[in-house]
C-alpha positions as CSV (number, residue, x, y, z in Angstrom):
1,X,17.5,17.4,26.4
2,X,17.3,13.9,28.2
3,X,13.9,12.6,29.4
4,X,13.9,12.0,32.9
5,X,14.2,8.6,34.5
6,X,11.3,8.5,36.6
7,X,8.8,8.9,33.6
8,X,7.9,6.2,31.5
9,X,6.9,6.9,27.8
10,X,3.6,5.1,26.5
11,X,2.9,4.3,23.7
12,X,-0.6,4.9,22.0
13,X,-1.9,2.0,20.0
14,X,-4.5,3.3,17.2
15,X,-7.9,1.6,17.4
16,X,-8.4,-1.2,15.3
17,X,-10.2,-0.3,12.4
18,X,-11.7,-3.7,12.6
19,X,-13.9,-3.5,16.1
20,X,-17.3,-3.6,16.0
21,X,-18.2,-0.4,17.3
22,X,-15.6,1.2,13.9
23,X,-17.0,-1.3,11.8
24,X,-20.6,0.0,12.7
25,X,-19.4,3.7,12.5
26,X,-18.2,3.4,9.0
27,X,-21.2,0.9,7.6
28,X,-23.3,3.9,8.9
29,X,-21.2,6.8,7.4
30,X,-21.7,5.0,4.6
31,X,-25.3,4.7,4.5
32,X,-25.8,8.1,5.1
33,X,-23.8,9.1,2.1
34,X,-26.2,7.5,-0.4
35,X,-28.8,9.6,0.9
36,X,-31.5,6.7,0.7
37,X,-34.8,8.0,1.4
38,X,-37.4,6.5,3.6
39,X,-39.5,3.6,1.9
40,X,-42.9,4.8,3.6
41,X,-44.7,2.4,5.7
42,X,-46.6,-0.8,4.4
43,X,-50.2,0.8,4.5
44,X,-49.1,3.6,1.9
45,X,-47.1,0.7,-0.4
46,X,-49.9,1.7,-2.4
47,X,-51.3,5.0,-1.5
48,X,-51.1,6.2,-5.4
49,X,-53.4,3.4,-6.4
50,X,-55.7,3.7,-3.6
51,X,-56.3,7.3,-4.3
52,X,-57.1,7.1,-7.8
53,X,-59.0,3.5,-7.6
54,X,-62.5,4.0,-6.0
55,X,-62.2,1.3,-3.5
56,X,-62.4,3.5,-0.4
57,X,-65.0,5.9,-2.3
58,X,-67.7,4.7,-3.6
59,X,-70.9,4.7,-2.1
60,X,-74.8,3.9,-2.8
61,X,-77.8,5.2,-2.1
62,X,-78.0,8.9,-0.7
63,X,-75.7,10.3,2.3
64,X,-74.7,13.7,3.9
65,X,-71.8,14.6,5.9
66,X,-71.8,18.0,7.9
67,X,-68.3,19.1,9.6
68,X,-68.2,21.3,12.3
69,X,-64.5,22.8,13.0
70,X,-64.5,23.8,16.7
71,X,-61.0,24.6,17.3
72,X,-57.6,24.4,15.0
73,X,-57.5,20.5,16.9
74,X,-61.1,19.2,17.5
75,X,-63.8,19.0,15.2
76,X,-67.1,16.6,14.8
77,X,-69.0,15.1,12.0
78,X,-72.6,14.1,11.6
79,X,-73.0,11.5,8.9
80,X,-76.1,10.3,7.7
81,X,-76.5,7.3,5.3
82,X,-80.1,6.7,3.6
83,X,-80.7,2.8,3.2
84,X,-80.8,0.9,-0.1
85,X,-82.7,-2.2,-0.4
86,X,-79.8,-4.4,1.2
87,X,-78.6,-2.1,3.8
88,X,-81.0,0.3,6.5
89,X,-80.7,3.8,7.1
90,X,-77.6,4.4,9.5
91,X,-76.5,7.0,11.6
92,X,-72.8,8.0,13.0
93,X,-71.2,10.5,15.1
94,X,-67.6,11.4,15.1
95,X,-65.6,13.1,17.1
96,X,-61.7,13.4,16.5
97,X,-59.1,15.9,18.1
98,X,-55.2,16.0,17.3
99,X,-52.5,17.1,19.2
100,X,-49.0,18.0,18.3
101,X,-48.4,14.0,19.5
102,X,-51.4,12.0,19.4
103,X,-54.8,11.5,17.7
104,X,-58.1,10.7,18.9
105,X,-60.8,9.5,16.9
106,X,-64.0,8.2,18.1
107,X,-67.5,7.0,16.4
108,X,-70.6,5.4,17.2
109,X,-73.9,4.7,14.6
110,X,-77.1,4.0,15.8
111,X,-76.4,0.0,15.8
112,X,-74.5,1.0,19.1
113,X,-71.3,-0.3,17.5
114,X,-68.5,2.2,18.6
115,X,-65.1,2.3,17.0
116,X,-61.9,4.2,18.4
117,X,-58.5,5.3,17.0
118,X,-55.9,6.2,19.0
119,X,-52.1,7.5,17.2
120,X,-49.4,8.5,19.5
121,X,-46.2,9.9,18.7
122,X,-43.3,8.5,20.9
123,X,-40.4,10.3,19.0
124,X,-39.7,11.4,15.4
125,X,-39.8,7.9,14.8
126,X,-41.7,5.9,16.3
127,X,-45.8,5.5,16.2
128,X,-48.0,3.7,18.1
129,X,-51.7,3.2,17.4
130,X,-54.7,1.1,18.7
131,X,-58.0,0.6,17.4
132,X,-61.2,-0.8,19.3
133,X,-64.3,-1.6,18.4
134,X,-67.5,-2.8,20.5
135,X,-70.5,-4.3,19.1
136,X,-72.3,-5.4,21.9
137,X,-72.6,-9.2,20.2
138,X,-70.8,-12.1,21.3
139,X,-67.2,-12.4,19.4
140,X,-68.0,-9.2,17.1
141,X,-65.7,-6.8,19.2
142,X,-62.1,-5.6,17.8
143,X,-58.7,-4.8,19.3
144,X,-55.6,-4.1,17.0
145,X,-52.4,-2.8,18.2
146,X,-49.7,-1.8,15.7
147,X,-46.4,0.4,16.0
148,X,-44.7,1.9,13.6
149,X,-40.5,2.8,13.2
150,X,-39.1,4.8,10.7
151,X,-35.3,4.3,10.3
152,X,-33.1,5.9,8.3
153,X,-33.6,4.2,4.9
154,X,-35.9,1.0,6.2
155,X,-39.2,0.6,7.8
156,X,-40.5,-1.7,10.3
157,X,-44.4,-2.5,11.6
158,X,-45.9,-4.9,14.0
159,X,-49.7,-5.5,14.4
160,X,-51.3,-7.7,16.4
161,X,-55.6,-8.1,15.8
162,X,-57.6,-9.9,18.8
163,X,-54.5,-11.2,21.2
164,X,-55.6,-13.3,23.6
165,X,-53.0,-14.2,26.0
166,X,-54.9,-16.6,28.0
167,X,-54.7,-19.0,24.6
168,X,-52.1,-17.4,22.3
169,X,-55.0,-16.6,20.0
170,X,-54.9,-14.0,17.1
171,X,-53.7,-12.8,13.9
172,X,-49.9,-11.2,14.3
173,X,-48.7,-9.2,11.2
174,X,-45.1,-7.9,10.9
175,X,-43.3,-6.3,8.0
176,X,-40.1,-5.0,6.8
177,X,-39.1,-2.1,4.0
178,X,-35.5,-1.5,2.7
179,X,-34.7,1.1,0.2
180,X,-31.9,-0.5,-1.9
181,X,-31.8,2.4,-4.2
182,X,-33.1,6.1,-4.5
183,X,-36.3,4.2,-6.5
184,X,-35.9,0.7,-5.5
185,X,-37.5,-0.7,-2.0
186,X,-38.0,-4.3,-1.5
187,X,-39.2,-6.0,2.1
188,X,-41.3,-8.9,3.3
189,X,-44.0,-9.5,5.1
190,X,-45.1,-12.6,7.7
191,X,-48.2,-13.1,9.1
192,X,-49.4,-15.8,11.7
193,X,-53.1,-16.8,12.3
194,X,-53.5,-18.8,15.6
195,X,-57.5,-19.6,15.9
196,X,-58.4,-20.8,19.3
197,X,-57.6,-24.4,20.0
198,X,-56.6,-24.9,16.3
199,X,-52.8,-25.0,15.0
200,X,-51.3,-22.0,13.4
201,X,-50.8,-21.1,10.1
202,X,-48.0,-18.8,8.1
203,X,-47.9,-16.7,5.3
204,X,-45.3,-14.6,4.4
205,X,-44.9,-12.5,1.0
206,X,-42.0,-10.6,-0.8
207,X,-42.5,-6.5,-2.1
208,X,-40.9,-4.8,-4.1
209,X,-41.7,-0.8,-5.3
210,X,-40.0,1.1,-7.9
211,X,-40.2,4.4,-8.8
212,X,-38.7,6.6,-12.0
213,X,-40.7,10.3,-12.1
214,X,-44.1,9.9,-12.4
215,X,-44.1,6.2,-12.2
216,X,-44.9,3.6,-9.8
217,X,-44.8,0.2,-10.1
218,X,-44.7,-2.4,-7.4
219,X,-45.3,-6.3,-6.6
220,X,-46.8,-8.8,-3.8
221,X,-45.9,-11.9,-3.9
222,X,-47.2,-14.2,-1.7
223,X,-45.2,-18.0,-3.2
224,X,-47.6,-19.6,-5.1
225,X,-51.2,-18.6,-3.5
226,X,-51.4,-15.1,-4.8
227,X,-49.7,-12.4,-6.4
228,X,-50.7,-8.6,-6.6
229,X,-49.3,-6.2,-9.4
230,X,-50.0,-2.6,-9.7
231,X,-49.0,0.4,-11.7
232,X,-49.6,4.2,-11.4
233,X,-48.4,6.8,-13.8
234,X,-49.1,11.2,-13.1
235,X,-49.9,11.9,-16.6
236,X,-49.6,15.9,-15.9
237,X,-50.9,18.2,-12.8
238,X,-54.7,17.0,-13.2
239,X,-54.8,13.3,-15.1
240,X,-53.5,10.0,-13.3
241,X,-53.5,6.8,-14.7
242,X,-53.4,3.0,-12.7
243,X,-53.6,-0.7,-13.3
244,X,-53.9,-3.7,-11.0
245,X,-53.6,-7.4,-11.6
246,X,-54.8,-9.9,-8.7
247,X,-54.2,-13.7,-8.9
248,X,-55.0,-16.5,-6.2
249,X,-54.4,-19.6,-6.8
250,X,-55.8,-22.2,-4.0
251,X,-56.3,-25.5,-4.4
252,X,-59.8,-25.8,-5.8
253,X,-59.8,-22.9,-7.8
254,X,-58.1,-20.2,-9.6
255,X,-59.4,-16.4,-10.0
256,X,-57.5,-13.4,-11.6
257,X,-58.7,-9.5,-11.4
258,X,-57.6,-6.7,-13.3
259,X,-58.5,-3.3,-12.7
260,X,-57.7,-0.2,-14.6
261,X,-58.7,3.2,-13.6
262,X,-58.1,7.2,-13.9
263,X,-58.4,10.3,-12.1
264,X,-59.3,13.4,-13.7
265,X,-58.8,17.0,-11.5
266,X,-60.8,19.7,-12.7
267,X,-61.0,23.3,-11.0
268,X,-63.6,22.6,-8.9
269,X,-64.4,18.6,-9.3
270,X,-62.8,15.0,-9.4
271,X,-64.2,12.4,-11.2
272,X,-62.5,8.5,-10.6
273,X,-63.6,6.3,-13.1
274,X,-62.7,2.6,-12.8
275,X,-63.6,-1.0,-15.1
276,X,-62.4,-4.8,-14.1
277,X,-62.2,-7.6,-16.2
278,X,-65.1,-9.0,-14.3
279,X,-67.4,-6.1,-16.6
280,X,-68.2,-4.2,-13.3
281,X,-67.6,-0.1,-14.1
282,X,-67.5,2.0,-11.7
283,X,-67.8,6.0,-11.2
284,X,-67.5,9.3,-8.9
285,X,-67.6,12.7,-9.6
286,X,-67.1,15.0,-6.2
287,X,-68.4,18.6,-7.6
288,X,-67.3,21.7,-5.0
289,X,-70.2,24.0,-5.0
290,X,-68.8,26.4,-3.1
291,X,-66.4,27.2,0.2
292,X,-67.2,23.9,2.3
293,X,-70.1,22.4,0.0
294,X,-69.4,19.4,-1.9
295,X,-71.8,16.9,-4.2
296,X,-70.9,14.0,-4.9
297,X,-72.7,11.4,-7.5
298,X,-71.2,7.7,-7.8
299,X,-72.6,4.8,-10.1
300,X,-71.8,1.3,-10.6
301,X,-72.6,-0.9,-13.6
302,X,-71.8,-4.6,-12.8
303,X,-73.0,-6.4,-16.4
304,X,-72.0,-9.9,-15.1
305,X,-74.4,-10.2,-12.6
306,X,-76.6,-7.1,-14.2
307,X,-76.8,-4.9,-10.8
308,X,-77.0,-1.3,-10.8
309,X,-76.0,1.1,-8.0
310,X,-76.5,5.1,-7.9
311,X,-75.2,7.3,-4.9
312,X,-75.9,10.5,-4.2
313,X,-74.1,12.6,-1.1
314,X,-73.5,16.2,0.7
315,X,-70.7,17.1,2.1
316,X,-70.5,20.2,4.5
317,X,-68.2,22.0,6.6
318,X,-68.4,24.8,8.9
C-alpha cells in the first residue's frame, strides 16, 4: 500500500541520554536504589552521648517540678529551684502547646527573663524555628533563627544568633550531612562571627559518624584548634556505655578532657554515672515512685578543686 504524497514521514529522534534533565533522572534513580537513610540533623550528631552523659541532667541543691496535662496539646509546668550558696532561689513558669505543625513553648522565672520557642513545620521536610529571649538588661536579650531540611540521604541547617542588619553583626552557623553509606555520614560545618565594628572571623570543622549495631562512633574536627571524639556502645536493653575525648589547642595553651560514663535502666529507675580525667565524678539516680511521681538524687565529687554538690528533686504530673 503506497503512502500518500501529501504526508510527510517524521522521524523521531530519541532523547539524548546525555541532557541534564536524564542525566539528573538517572543520578537520582540511582540514589534511591542504595536506600541511604537520613543522617539526622547536626543537634542529634550526638544524641546517644548526650543521653547517657549527665550534661543536660545534673542539678544541685533541691528542686520540684509539677506538670499539669490540660489537653492531649497544651500542658504547663511549675518549677521550683531552691538556692545553693552561689545561686538564689528561682522560680519558672512554662507553658508549651503543640499542634500537628508547630510548637509553642514559653517561660518566664522570677528574674523577669522570658524565653520562647517557636517550631513550625512547612512540609515533611522542612523546619523552621526561633527562639527569643528578654532580659530586661542592656545587650542580654536573644534571637536565633534556624531552619532545618531533610533530603533524601543529606541534611542541611542554617542558624543565625543576634543578626543585626543595620551592621552585619552576629554569629551565622551553617552545616551539611551526607550519608555515604548505610553507617557512614560525613559533613562540615562553617561558622562566622562578625562582632560589631570588628572584622570577622571563620571556623569551619569536618564530621564524620559511623555506626555498626549497637555502636556509634563519631569525630569533630575543627583543623588544628580542637578536635572532639566520642563513642557509645548499647550493651543490652538496660546498660549503655560512652566515651568522649576533647582537645583545644590555642596558642597559649593546650587542654584535653576525657569523659567516660554509663547508663543503667532499672524497672522503675535510671541512674547515669559519669568520671573525667580532671577527677570530677558525677551521679543521678531518677527513682519512679509511682504513676507521675519521680525522685531524683544527683551528686558531684570534683577532687581537683575539692567541691561537693548534692541535688535533691520532685517530679510530678497530673
Amino acid at each position: 500500500m503506497s503512502t500518500p504524497s501529501n504526508v510527510v514521514e517524521e522521524s523521531v529522534t530519541p532523547q539524548s541520554s546525555w541532557s541534564p534533565f536524564q542525566l539528573y533522572s538517572n543520578f537520582y534513580a540511582f540514589r534511591q536504589g542504595l536506600a541511604l537513610p537520613n543522617p539526622g540533623t547536626a543537634e542529634s550528631f550526638n544524641k546517644e552521648i548526650k543521653n547517657t552523659f549527665l550534661t543536660n541532667y545534673f542539678f544541685d541543691g533541691a528542686r520540684a517540678d509539677l506538670t499539669k496535662i490540660l489537653s492531649p496539646n497544651f500542658q504547663v509546668t511549675h518549677s521550683i529551684a531552691l538556692g545553693t550558696a552561689g545561686a538564689p532561689s528561682t522560680y519558672h513558669f512554662t507553658a508549651m502547646y503543640a499542634g500537628p505543625e508547630f510548637l509553642l513553648h514559653g517561660m518566664v522565672d522570677t528574674d523577669g527573663v522570658l524565653q520562647s520557642r517557636i517550631h513550625y513545620n512547612w512540609t515533611s521536610n522542612l523546619l523552621s524555628k526561633a527562639q527569643l529571649m528578654f532580659t530586661g538588661l542592656p545587650n542580654q536579650n536573644m534571637l536565633q533563627v534556624e531552619t532545618d531540611y531533610q533530603g533524601l540521604d543529606y541534611s542541611l541547617n542554617f542558624k543565625a544568633l543576634n543578626p543585626s542588619p543595620a551592621d552585619n553583626s552576629g554569629i551565622y552557623i551553617g552545616n551539611y550531612l551526607q550519608s555515604i553509606t548505610k553507617n557512614l555520614v560525613i559533613g562540615f560545618e562553617s561558622m562566622i562571627e562578625k562582632p560589631p565594628m570588628r572584622e570577622s572571623t571563620v571556623r569551619s570543622s569536618l564530621l564524620a559518624r559511623h555506626s555498626v549495631g549497637n555502636a556509634v562512633a563519631t569525630v569533630q574536627w575543627q583543623g588544628g584548634n580542637a578536635l572532639q571524639a566520642s563513642y557509645h556502645q548499647k550493651i543490652n536493653e538496660k546498660v549503655e556505655f560512652g566515651t568522649e575525648l576533647q582537645i583545644s589547642v590555642e596558642e597559649d595553651k593546650r587542654a584535653a578532657l576525657c569523659n567516660v560514663g554509663a547508663k543503667y535502666d532499672f524497672r522503675q529507675a535510671t541512674f547515669r554515672g559519669q568520671v573525667d580525667s580532671s577527677g570530677k565524678v558525677t551521679a543521678l539516680l531518677e527513682e519512679k515512685m509511682a504513676p507521675g511521681f519521680s525522685l531524683m538524687l544527683s551528686a558531684e565529687v570534683d577532687h581537683a578543686k575539692g567541691q561537693n554538690k548534692v541535688g535533691v528533686g520532685l517530679m510530678l504530673e497530673s
